[in-house]
C-alpha positions in Angstrom: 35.7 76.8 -40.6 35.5 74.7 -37.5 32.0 74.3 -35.6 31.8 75.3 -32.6 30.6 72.5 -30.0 28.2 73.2 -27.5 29.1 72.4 -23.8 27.1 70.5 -21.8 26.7 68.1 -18.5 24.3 65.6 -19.8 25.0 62.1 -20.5 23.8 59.5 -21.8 20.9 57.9 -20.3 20.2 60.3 -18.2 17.1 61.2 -17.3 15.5 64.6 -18.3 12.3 66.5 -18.5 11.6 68.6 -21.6 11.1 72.2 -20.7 10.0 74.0 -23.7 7.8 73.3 -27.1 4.9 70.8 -28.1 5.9 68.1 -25.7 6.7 70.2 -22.7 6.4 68.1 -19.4 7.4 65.1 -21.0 10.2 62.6 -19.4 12.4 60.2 -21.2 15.7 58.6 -21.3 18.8 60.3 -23.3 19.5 57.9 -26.3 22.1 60.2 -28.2 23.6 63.9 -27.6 24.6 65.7 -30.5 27.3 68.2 -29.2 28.2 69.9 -32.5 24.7 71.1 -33.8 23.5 71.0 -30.1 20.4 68.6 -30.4 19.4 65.9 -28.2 17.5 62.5 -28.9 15.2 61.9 -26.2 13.9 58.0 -26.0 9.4 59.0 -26.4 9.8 62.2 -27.8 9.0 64.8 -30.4 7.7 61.7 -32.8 8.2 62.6 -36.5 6.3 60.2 -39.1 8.5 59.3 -41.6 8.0 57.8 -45.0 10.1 55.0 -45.5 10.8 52.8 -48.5 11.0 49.6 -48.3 15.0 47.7 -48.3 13.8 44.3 -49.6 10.7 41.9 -50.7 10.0 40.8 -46.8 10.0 44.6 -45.4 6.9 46.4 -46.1 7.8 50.4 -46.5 5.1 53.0 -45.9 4.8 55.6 -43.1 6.7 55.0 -39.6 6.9 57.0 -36.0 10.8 57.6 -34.7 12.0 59.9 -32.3 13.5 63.2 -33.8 15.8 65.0 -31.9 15.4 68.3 -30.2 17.5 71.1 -29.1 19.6 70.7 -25.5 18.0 73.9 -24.2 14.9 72.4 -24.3 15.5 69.3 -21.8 16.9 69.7 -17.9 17.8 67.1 -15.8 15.6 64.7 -13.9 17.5 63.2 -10.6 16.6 60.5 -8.3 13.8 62.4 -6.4 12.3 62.9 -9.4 11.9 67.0 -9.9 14.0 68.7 -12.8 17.7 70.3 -11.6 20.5 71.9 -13.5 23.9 69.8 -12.9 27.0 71.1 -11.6 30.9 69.5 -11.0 32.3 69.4 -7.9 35.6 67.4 -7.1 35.1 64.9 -4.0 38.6 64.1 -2.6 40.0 63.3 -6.0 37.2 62.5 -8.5 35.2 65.4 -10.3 31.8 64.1 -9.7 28.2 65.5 -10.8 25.9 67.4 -8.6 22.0 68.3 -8.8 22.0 72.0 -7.9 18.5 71.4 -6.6 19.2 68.6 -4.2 22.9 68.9 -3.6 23.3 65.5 -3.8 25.8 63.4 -6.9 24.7 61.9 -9.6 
């Protein structure tokens, strides 16, 4: 069975605001999008300590902070004025372009 893939107009490195669960409010960079299990990694947030063994004599292993991903419903878009949007496409001339629905203006 095929898996479905989830639609969406983020992008890497955009900006977005999370919108829902323990680190609601918080802003970050996209590093990575996920499009078949619909999960986003968002640079400084949800933090997960991880224990991690140790690959060789000169790296030390023990416990470590990375970024786990969360789901894409959970971020919305940041644009340049800085308040959160929802992005829609528009075609200017010839070029489908980006817009924040808030603002009007192309991203």
């Amino acid at each position: 069975m095929k898996a479905k893939s989830v639609k969406t107009k983020l992008k890497k490195d955009d900006s977005v605001m999370v919108i829902a669960g323990k680190d609601r409010g918080k802003r970050g960079r996209v590093l990575k999008i996920d499009r078949i299990k619909g999960r986003v990694l968002v640079e400084g947030v949800n933090i997960v300590r991880k224990a991690q063994r140790k690959k060789s004599q000169n790296e030390s292993g023990g416990i470590i902070e990375i970024e786990a991903a969360i789901d894409i419903s959970n971020v919305q878009f940041v644009g340049k004025d800085g308040k959160s949007s929802r992005l829609g496409y528009r075609f200017e001339g010839e070029k489908k372009v980006r817009f924040s629905k808030h603002s009007g203006e192309a991203v």
